[in-house]
C-alpha positions as CSV (number, residue, x, y, z in Angstrom):
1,X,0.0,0.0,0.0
2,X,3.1,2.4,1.0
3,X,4.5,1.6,-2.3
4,X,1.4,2.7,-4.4
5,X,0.7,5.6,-2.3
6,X,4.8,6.7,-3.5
7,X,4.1,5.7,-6.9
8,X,1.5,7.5,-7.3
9,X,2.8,10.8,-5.5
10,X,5.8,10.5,-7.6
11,X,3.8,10.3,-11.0
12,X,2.0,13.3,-9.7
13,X,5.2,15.0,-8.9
14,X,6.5,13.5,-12.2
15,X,3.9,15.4,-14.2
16,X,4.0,19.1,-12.9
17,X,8.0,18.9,-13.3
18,X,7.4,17.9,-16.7
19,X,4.9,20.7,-17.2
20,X,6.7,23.2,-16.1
21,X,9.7,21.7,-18.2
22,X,7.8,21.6,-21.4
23,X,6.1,25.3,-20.4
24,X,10.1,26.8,-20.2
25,X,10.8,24.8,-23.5
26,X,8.4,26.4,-25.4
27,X,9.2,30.0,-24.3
28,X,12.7,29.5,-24.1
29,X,14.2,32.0,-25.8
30,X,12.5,34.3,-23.6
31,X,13.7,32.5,-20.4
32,X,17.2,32.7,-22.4
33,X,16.8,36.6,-21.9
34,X,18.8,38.4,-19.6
35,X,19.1,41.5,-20.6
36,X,16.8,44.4,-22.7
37,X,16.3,47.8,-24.1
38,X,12.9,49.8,-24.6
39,X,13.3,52.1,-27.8
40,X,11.0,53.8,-29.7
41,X,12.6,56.5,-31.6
42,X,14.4,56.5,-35.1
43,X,17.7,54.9,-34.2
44,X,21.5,56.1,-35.5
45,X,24.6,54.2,-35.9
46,X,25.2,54.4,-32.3
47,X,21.8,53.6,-31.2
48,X,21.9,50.4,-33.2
49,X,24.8,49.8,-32.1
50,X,23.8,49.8,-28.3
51,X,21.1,48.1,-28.9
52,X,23.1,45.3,-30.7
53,X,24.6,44.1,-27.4
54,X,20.8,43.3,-25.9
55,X,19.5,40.0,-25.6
56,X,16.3,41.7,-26.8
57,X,14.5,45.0,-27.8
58,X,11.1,46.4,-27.8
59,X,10.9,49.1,-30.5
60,X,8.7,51.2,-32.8
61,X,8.7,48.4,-35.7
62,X,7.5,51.7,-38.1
63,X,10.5,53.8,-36.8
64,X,13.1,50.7,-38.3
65,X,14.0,49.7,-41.7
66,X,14.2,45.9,-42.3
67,X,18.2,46.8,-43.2
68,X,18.1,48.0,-39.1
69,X,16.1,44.7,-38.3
70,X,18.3,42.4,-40.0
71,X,21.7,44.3,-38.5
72,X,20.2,42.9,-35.1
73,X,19.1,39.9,-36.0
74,X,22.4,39.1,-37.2
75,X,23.4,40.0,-33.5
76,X,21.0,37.5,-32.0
77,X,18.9,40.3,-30.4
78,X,15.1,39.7,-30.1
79,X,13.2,41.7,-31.5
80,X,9.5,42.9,-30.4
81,X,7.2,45.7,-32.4
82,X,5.1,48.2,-30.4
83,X,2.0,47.9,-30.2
84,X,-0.7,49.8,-28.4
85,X,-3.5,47.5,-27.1
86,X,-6.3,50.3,-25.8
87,X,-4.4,53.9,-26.6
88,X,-4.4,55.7,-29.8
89,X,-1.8,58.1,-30.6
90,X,-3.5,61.6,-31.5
91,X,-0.5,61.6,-34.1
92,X,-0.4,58.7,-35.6
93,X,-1.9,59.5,-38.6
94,X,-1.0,55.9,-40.6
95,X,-3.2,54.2,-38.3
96,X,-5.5,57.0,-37.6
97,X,-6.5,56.6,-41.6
98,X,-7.9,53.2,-41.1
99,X,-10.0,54.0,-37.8
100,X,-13.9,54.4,-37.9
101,X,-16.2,56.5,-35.4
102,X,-17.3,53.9,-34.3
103,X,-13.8,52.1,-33.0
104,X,-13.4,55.2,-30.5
105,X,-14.6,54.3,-26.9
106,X,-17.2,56.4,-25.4
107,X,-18.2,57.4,-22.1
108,X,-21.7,59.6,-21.6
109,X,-21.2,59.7,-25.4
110,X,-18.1,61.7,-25.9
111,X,-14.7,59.9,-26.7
112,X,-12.4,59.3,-23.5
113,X,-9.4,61.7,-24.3
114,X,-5.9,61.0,-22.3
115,X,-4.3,64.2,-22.1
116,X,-1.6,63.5,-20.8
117,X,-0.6,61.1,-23.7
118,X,-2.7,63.2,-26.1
119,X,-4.3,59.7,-27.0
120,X,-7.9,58.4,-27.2
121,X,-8.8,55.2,-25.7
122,X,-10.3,52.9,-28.3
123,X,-13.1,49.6,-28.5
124,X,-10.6,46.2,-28.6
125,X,-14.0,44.6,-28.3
126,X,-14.8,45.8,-31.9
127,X,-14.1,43.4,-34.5
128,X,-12.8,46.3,-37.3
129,X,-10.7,47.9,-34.4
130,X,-8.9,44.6,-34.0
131,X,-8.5,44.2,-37.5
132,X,-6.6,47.9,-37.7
133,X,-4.2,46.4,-34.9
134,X,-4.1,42.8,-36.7
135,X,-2.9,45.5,-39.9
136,X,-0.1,46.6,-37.8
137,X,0.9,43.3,-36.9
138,X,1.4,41.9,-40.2
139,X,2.7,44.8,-42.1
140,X,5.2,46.2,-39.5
141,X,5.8,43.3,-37.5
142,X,5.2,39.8,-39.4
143,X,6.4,40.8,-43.1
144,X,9.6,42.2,-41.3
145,X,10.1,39.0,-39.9
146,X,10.4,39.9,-36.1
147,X,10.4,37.7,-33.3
148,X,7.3,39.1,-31.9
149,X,5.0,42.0,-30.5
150,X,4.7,43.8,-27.5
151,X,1.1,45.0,-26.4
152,X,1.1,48.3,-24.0
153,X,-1.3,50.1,-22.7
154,X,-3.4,46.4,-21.4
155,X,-3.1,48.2,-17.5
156,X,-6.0,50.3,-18.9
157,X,-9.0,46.8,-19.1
158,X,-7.7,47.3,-15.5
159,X,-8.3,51.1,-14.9
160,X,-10.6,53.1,-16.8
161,X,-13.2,50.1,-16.5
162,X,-13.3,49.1,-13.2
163,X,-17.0,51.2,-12.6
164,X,-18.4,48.8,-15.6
165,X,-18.2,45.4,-14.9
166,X,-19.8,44.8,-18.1
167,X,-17.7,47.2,-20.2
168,X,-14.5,45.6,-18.1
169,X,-15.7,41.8,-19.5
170,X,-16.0,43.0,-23.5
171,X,-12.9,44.6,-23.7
172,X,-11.0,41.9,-22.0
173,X,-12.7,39.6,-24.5
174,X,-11.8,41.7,-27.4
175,X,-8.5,41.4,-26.1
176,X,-8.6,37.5,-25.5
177,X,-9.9,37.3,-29.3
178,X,-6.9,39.7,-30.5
179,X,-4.6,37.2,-29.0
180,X,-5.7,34.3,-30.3
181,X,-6.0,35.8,-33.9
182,X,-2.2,36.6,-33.6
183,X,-1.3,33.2,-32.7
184,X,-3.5,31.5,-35.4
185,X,-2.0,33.9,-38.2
186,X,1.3,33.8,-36.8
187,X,1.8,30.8,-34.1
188,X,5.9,32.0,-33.8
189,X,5.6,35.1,-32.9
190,X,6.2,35.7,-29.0
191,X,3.9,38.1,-27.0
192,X,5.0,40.2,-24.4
193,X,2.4,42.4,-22.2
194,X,2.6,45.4,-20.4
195,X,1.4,45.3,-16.9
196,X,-2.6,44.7,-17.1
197,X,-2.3,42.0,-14.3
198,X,-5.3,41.5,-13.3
199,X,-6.6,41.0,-17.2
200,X,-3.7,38.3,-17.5
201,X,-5.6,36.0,-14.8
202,X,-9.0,36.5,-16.5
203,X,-8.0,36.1,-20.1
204,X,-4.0,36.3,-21.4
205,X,-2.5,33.6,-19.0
206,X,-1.0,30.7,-21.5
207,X,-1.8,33.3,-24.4
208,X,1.1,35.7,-24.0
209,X,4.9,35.2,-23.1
210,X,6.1,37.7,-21.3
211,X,4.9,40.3,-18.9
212,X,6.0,43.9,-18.1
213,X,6.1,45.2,-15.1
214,X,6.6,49.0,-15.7
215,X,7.5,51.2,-12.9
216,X,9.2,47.9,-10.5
217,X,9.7,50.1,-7.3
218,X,11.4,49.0,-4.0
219,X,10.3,51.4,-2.2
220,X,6.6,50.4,-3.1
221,X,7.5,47.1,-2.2
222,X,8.0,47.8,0.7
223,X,4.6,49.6,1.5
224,X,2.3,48.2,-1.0
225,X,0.5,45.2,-0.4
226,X,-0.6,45.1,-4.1
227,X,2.8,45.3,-5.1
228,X,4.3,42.7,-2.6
229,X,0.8,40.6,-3.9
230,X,1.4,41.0,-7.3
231,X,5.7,40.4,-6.5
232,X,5.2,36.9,-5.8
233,X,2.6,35.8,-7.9
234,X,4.9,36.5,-10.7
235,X,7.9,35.1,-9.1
236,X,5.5,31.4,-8.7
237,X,4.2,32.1,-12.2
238,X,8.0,32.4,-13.7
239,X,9.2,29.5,-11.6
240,X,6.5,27.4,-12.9
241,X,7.7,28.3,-16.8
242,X,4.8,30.0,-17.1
243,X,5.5,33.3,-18.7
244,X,8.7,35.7,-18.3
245,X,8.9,38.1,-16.2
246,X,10.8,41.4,-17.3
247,X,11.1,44.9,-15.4
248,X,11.6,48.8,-15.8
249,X,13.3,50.9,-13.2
250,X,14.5,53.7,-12.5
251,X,16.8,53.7,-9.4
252,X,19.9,51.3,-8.3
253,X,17.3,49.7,-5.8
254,X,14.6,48.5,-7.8
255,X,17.3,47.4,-10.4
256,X,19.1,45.2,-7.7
257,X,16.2,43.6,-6.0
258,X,14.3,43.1,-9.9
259,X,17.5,41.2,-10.4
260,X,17.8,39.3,-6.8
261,X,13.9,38.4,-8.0
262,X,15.5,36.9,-11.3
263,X,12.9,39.9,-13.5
264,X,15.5,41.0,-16.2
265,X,15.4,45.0,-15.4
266,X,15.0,47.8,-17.8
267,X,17.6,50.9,-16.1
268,X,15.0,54.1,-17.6
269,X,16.8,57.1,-17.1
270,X,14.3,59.4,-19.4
271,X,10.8,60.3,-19.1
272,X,10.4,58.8,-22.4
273,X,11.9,55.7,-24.8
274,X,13.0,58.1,-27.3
């Protein structure tokens, strides 16, 4: 009876190792990762050349030729095109051409403006919105044959919705759908997310990659029970070969304990990635 009972608790055992194993395997060259840089501007010589020594890079995919791709591709650095998820750039006329009225979100009626951004939040629960993203993916991202695509602004399914349970649900689901049409079109690209934590347990877990944490703070650590919360769910979920867990910071601090949690850090000196 002994025996069976320590068969069976090593075939249980057994199983979530190899889960875990095979969960690592198939993100591994994002647990290979140690080291990345957030850029969004027009890079020079120098630039490129800085970026060249990264493991990998989120950039603007628009703001790079496919000469500048292939230089760092040659290097071995991974490569991951901006996207924004739920924000739309006031200036971004190419994708503004593309958007209809009707992909604008609206609160009492009137679009919801972000002025400090100068962006409008947008419907990721509409079908043609999604498409206008998908657009992105494939021209900027896909046909220039990077590694994969980074969504930002998902903290706002988090934020501006929280008084709409209802609202909250559709554009988490609009999100879910984007993700899987971007793994049916293009099953090898890797997804990495920014923040939006609480939408990763209700609809991106096992659909994305990597996670951002933007803004890793000690000192919040320290005082923030959401923070400490959120700090070792992601260290169980990365242990577990679940996703990758990757950091921005901004003081020696953060950067030391981000790296004593095994979150390759981000060092953001600049208020912006230009």
């Amino acid at each position: 009876m002994k025996k069976w009972i320590i068969g069976l608790a090593a075939a249980i055992v057994g199983y979530f190792l190899l889960r875990g194993l095979i969960a690592v395997f198939l993100s591994a060259s994002l647990f290979q990762v140690e080291s990345f840089h957030i850029f969004y501007g027009h890079p020079d010589q120098d630039k490129l050349q800085e970026l060249s020594y990264q493991d990998a890079a989120i950039i603007e995919p628009t703001a790079f030729t496919k000469k500048q791709i292939s230089f760092l591709q040659e290097k071995d650095v991974l490569l991951f095109g901006y996207v924004s998820l739920v924000q739309l750039e006031n200036w971004n006329k190419e994708l503004k051409k593309d958007v209809l009225p009707s992909d604008y979100r609206l609160v009492e009626g009137e679009r919801l403006h972000v002025a400090d951004w100068d962006t409008y939040v947008m419907d990721i629960s509409k079908q043609h919105y999604r498409d206008v993203l998908m657009n992105k993916i494939t021209t900027e991202i896909a046909e220039k044959q990077m590694d994969g695509v980074f969504f930002d602004t998902v903290d706002d399914l988090d934020y501006y919705f929280l008084d709409d349970p209802a609202a909250e649900k559709a554009m988490r689901a609009g999100y879910k759908q984007l993700l899987e049409e971007v793994k049916t079109a293009y099953p090898d690209l890797l997804i990495i997310q920014n923040r939006g934590f609480d939408s990763y347990k209700a609809v991106s877990r096992g659909k994305v990659d990597g996670i951002l944490w933007e803004d890793f703070d000690k000192k919040e650590l320290k005082k923030s029970k959401w923070a400490q919360k959120w700090r070792n769910y992601w260290k169980k979920e990365q242990s577990a070969g679940h996703v990758r867990v990757f950091t921005v910071v901004s003081d020696d601090e953060s950067l030391q304990q981000s790296n004593r949690d095994g979150f390759p850090a981000f060092m953001r000196t600049e208020d912006s990635y230009q």
